[in-house]
C-alpha positions in Angstrom: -1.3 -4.3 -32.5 -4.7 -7.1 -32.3 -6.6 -6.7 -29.7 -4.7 -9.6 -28.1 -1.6 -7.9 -27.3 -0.9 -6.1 -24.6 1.9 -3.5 -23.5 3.9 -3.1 -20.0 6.8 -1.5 -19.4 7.6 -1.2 -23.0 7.3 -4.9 -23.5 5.0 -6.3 -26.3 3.4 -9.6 -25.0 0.7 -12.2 -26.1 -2.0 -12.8 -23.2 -1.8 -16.2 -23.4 0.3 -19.3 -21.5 3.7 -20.3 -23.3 2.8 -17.3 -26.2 4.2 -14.9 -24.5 7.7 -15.7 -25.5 7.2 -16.0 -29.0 9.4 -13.4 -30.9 8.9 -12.2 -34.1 10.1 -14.0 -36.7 10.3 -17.4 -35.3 6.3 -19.0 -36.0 4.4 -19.2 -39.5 2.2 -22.3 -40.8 2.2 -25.4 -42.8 -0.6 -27.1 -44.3 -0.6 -31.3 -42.8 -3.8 -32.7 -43.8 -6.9 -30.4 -43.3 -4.9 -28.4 -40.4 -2.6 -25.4 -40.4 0.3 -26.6 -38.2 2.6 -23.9 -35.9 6.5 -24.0 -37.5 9.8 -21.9 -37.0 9.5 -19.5 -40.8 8.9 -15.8 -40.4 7.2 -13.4 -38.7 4.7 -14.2 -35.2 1.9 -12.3 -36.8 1.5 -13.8 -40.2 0.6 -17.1 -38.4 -2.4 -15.5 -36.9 -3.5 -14.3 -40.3 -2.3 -17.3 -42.2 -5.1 -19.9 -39.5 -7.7 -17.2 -40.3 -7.7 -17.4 -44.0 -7.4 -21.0 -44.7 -9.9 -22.7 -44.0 -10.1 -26.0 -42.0 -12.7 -28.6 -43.4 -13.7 -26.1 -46.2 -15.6 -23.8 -43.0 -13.1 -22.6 -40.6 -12.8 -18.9 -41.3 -10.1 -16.0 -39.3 -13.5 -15.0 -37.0 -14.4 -18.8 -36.4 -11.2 -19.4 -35.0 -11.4 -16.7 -32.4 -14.6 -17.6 -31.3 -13.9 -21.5 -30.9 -10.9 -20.1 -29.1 -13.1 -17.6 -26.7 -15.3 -20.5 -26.0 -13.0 -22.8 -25.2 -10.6 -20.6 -23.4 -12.6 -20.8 -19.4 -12.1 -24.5 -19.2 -8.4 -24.4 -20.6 -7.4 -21.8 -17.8 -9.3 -24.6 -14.9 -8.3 -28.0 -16.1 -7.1 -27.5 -19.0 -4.6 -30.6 -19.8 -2.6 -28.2 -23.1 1.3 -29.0 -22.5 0.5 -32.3 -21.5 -0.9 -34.0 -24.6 2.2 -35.7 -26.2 5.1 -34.1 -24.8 8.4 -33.3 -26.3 9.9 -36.5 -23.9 12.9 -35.7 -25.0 14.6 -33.4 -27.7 14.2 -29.4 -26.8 13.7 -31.1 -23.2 16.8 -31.6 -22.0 18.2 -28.2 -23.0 15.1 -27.0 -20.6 16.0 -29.8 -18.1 20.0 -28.5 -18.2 18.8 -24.8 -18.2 16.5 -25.4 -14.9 19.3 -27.2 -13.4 21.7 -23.6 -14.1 18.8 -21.6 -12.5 18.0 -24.1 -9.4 22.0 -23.6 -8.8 21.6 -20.1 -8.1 18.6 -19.7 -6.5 20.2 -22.7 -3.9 23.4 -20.9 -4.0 22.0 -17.8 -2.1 19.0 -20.5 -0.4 21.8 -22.5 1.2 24.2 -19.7 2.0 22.4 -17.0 4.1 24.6 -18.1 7.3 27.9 -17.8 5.1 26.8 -14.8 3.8 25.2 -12.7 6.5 26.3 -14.7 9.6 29.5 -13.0 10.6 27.8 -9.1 9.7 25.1 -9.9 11.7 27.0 -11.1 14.9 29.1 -8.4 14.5 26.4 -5.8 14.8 25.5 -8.0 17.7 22.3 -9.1 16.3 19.6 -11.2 18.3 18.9 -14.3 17.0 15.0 -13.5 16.8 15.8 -10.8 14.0 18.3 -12.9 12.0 15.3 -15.7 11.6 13.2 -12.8 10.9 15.4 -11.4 8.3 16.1 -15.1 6.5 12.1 -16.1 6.7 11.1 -13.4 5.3 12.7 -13.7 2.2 11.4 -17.8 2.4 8.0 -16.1 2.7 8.2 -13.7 0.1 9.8 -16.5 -2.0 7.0 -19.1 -1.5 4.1 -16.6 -1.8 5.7 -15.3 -5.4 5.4 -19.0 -6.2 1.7 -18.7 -5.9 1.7 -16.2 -8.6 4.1 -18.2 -11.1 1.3 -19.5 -13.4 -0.5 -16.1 -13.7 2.7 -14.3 -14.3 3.5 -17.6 -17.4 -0.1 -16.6 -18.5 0.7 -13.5 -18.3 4.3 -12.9 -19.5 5.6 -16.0 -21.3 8.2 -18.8 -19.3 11.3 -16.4 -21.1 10.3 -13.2 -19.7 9.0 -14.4 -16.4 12.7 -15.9 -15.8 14.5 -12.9 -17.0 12.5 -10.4 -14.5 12.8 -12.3 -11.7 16.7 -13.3 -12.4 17.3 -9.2 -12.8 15.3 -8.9 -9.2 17.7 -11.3 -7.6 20.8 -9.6 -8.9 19.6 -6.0 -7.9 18.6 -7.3 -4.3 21.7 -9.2 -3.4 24.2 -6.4 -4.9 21.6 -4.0 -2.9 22.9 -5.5 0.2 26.5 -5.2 -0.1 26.1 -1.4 1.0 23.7 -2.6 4.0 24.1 -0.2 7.3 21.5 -2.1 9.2 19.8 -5.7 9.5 16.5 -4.1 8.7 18.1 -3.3 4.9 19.4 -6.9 4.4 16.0 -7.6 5.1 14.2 -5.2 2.5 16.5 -6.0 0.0 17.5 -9.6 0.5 14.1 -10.5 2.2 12.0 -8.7 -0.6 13.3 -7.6 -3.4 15.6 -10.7 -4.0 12.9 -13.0 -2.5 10.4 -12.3 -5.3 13.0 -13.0 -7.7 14.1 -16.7 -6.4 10.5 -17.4 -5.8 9.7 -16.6 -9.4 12.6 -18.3 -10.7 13.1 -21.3 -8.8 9.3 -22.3 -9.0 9.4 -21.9 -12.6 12.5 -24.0 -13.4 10.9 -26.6 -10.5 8.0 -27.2 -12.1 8.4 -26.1 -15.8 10.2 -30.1 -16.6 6.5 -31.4 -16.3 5.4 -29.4 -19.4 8.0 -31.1 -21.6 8.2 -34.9 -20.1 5.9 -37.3 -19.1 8.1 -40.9 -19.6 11.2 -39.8 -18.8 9.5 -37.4 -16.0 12.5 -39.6 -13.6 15.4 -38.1 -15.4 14.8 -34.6 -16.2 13.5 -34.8 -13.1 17.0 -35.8 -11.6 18.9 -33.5 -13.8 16.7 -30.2 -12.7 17.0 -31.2 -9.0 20.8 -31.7 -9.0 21.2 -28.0 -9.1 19.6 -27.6 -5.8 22.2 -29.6 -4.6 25.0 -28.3 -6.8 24.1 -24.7 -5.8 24.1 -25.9 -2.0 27.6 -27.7 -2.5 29.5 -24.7 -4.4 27.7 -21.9 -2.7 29.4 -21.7 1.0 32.6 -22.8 -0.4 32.5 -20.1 -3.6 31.1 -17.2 -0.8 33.9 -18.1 1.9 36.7 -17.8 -0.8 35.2 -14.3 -2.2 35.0 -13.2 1.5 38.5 -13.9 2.1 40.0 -12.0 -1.2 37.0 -9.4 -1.7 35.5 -9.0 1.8 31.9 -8.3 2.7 30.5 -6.0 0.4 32.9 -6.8 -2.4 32.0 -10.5 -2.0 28.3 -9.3 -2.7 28.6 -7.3 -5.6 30.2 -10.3 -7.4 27.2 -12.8 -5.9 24.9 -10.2 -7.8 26.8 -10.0 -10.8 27.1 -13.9 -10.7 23.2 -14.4 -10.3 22.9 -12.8 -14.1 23.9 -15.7 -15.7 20.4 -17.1 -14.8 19.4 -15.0 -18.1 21.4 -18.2 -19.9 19.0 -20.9 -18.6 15.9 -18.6 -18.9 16.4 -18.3 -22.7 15.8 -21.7 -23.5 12.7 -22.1 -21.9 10.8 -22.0 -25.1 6.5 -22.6 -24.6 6.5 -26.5 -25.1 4.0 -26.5 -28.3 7.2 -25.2 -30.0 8.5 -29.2 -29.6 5.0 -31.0 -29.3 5.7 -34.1 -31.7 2.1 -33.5 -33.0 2.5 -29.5 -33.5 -0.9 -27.6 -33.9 -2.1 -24.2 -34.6 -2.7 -22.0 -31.7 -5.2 -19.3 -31.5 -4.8 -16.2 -29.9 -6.6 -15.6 -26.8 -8.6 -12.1 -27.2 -7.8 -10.3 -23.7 -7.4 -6.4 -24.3 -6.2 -5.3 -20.8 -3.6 -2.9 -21.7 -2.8 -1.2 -18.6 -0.8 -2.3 -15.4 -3.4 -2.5 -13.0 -5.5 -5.0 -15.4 -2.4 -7.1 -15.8 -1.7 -6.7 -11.9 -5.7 -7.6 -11.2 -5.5 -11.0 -13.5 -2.4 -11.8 -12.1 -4.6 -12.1 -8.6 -7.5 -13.5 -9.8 -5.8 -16.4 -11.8 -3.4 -16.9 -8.8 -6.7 -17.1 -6.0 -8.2 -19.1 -8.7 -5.4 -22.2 -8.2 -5.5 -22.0 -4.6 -9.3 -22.4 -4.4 -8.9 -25.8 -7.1 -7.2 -27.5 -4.2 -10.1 -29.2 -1.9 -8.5 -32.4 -2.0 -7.7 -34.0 1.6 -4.8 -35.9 -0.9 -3.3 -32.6 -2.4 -3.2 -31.1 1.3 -1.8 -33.7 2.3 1.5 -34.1 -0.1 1.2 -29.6 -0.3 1.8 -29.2 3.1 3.9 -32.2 4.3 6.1 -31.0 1.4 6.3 -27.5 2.2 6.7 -28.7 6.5 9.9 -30.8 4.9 11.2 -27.9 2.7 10.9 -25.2 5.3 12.7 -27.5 8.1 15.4 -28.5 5.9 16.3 -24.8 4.5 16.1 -23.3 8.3 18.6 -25.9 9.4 21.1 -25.1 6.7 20.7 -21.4 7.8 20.6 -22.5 11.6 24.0 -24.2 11.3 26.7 -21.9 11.1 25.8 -19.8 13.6 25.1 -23.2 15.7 28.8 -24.2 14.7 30.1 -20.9 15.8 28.4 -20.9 19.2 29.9 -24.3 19.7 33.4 -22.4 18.8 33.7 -23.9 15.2 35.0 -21.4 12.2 33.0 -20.6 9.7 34.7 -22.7 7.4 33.9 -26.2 9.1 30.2 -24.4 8.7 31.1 -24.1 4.8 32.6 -27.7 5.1 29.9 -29.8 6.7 27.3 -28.0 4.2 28.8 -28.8 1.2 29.1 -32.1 2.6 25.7 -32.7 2.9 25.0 -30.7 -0.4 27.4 -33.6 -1.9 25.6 -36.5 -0.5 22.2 -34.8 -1.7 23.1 -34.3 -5.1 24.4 -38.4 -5.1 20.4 -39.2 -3.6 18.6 -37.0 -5.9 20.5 -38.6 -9.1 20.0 -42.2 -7.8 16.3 -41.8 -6.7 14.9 -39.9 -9.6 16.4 -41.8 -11.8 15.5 -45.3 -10.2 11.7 -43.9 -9.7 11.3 -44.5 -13.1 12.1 -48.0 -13.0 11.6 -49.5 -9.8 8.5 -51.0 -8.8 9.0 -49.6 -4.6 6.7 -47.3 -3.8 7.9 -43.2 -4.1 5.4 -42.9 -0.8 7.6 -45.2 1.2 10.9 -43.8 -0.1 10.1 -40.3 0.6 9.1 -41.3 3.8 12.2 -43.0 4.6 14.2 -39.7 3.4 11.6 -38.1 5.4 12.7 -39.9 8.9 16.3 -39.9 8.0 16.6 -36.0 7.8 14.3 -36.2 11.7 17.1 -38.7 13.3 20.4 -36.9 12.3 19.2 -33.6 12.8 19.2 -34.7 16.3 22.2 -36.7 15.9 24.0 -34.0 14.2 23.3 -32.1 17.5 24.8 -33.8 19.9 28.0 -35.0 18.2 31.3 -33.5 20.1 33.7 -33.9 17.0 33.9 -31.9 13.3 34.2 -35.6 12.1 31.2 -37.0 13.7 29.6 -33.9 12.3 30.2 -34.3 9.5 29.2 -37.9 9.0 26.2 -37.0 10.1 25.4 -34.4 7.8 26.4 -36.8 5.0 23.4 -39.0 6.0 21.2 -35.9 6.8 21.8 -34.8 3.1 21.2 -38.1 1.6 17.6 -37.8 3.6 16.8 -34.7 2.3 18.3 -35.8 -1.4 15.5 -38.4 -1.2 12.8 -36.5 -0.4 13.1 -33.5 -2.4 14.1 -35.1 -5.5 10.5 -37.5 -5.3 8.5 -34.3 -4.7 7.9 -33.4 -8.0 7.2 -37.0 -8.3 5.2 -37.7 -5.5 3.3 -34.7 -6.5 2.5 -36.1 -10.1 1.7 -39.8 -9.0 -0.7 -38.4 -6.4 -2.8 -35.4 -8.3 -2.0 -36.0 -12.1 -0.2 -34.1 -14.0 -2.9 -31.8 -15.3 -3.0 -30.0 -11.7 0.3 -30.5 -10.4 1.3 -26.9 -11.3 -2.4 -25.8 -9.2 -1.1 -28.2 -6.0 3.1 -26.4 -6.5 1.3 -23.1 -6.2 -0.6 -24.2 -3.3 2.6 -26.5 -1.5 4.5 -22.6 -2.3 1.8 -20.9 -0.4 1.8 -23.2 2.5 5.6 -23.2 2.3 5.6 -19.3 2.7 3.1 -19.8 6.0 5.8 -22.3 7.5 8.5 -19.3 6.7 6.8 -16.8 8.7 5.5 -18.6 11.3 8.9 -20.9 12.2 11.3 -17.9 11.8 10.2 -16.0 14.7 9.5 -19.5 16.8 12.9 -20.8 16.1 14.5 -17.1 17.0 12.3 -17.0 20.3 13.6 -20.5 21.3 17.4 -19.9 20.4 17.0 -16.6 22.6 15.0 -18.0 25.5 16.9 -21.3 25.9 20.8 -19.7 24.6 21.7 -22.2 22.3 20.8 -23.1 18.5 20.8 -26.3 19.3 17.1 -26.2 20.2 16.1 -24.7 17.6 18.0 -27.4 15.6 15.7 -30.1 17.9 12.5 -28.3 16.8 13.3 -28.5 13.2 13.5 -32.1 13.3 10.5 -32.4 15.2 8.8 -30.5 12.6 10.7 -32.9 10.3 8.8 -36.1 12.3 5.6 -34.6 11.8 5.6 -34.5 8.6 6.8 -38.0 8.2 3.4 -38.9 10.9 0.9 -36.4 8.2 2.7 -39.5 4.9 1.3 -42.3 7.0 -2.4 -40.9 6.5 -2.1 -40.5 2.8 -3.7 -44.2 2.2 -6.6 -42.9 4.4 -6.5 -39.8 2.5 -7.4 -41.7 -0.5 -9.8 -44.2 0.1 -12.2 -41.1 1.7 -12.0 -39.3 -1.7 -12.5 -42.6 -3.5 -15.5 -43.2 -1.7 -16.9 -39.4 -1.4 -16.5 -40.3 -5.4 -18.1 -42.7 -5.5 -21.4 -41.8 -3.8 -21.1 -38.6 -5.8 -21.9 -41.1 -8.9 -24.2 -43.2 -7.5 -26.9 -39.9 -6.4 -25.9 -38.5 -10.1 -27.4 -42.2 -11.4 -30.3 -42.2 -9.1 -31.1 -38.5 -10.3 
């Protein structure tokens, strides 16, 4: 073993971003020009030896290379644009695109289905509304904050390996709560362990389609975020037939079972320099931590590291209206069956009127990504509009006396929220660049995991004070409206950095 591998759990890793998933027997060298150039031949190690002895311009020797790589290696980890110079843009790509899109349905399929799944246990065990938010933010919280961590755990771990730990933790903790005997172990097991798991897995296929496109950004874009969708259309429908024939715990045990197939869609998430069209050597980094707790330690530091990167009035801006949007539009989903209920609805016009609006989503994401990468309107203003959409029928959808007029409405509410969440990624990107877009996810994933903890308790509090959901519904989409109000100040936003920049120049000239 070099002193640039490292062992946890068993597992033999590369310290380094997008190496970590290199098995043996898949990278040696070739010889273009003056360069040696990655390619699929033998075995991992020989490429490292193979860059060291040739030499590059007649100079660059085995010990040269690790030290241009050691001195190089602080400003990669900051603003370090590797992954971005000349994307795949297609190719590979859309085997990562379709494999994100597998791993975004089952993450949604348990995000969107928390009411289907838990509702009727819960009531039955008579309990409050206060602990049931409790017990589904929670696991939002736990969820967003992992996200904060995803790029120290790539760094750390590799994209494949990342994806397969937190697809196994998902699995464990929703089989774990088929043999619940209390609300409080639904929430350690679905809340935690499972939390960490989605977090991990959904951030990583969310943001991983930025490393691979850059021209066609609209359509993998579009194909990654239909499985949100697709997971929120299938999910209630799949978990109320498996309730019917398998019951509550049995109905669980297959969701966890189910979840494994994320393992399919991790293992093509090959590090992009695999599929550069320009493919270059790449030096091993020369960490040596070797035990947990070093691993564990850089894992925090790299993770506080990205959240102190974002000073940008801009990046808070898009971060936290983004996260306000998410968290609003995940707590109604899990509001609304037990809303339904209390209005003396089944639990299958619940299932219905979600997958309606999971339908319509999925339709809005395809058409908006997709046109974003052609149309001249501005992603601000059509995010916005999405934005106001989901505000208007969240309280429209409260007041209508029908299933029908229910319905309807959450057709429109789900074309809303298609809108918005399939720009984010976008908006993100046209906003902050590229380079940091991964930097301002981790920080929108941190403020998203504040929103969980703080509006779960509020929105139980107000559904136990007042005696019906549909209050809590109401604060959602005032919550909703704000954030809409924080996308008007975004032009603001950017003419004070522009000018802060500015006058940052001109003292730097007269100096």
């Amino acid at each position: 073993m070099t002193d640039s591998d490292t062992t946890v759990f068993g597992f033999r890793y590369r310290n380094k971003a997008f190496e970590g998933d290199e098995s043996p027997g898949e990278r040696n060298t070739e010889i273009r020009g003056n360069e040696p150039v990655a390619r699929n031949v033998s075995d991992a190690d020989d490429f490292a030896e193979t860059s060291g002895k040739v030499a590059v311009d007649g100079s660059a020797t085995r010990d040269s290379v690790h030290e241009n790589a050691a001195s190089t290696r602080g400003v990669e980890n900051e603003n370090s644009d590797e992954g971005f110079d000349d994307p795949p843009d297609g190719g590979w790509g859309w085997i990562v695109a379709i494999g994100a899109l597998l791993c975004q349905v089952l993450v949604n399929i348990i995000l969107s289905s928390f009411g289907i799944l838990y509702s009727k246990y819960l009531l039955d065990l008579q309990t409050s509304a206060l602990v049931s938010s409790w017990i589904y933010n929670s696991m939002g919280f736990i969820m967003m904050l992992s996200g904060v961590f995803l790029k120290a755990f790539v760094e750390e771990f590799g994209l494949r390996m990342t994806g397969s730990i937190s697809t196994i933790l998902t699995s464990i903790g929703i089989s774990a709560t088929a043999f619940a005997n209390s609300p409080w172990f639904i929430m350690f097991f679905y809340s935690f362990v499972a939390g960490i798991g989605t977090g991990l897995l959904g951030c990583l296929s969310y943001g991983i389609v930025t490393y691979y496109f850059k021209r066609r950004i609209g359509i993998a874009n579009a194909i990654m975020s239909s499985g949100v969708s697709t997971g929120q259309i299938i999910g209630p429908l799949l978990i109320t037939r498996l309730q019917d024939h398998y019951a509550f715990q049995g109905s669980l045990l297959i969701m966890g079972a189910f979840y494994l197939n994320g393992l399919v869609g991790n293992m093509v998430f090959h590090p992009p320099e695999w599929h550069k069209k320009k493919p270059t050597a790449l030096p091993r980094a020369t960490k040596s931590g070797h035990s947990i707790a070093e691993v564990v330690l850089r894992i925090l530091r790299n993770a506080l590291k990205t959240l102190i990167l974002i000073k940008s009035p801009v990046a808070s801006i898009v971060a936290i209206g983004a996260a306000i949007n998410l968290i609003s539009y995940l707590n109604f989903l899990t509001a609304l069956p037990f809303a339904m209920q209390e209005e003396g609805f089944s639990v299958d016009d619940a299932a219905y009127c979600l997958s309606l609006s999971g339908l319509a989503s999925l339709v809005a994401r395809l058409t908006i990504s997709i046109v974003s990468d052609y149309s001249c309107m501005s992603k601000r203003y059509l995010y916005m509009g999405g934005t106001l959409t989901v505000s208007i029928f969240s309280v429209a959808f409260c007041f209508m006396p029908s299933l029908t007029f229910k319905s309807v409405a959450m057709g429109i509410w789900g074309g809303g929220v298609g809108v918005y969440m399939g720009l984010m990624n976008l908006i993100m990107i046209e906003f902050v660049g590229r380079e940091q877009h991964m930097n301002v996810l981790s920080f929108n994933f941190f403020a998203s995991s504040i929103c969980f903890i703080t509006s779960g308790p509020v929105l139980g509090f107000v559904r136990d004070v007042s005696g019906s959901y549909t209050y809590s519904l109401l604060c959602l989409a005032a919550s909703t409206m704000f954030a809409f109000l924080m996308f008007l100040f975004l032009p603001a936003a950017q003419a004070y950095e522009k000018r802060n920049k500015e006058e940052l120049e001109n003292k730097n000239e007269n100096v």
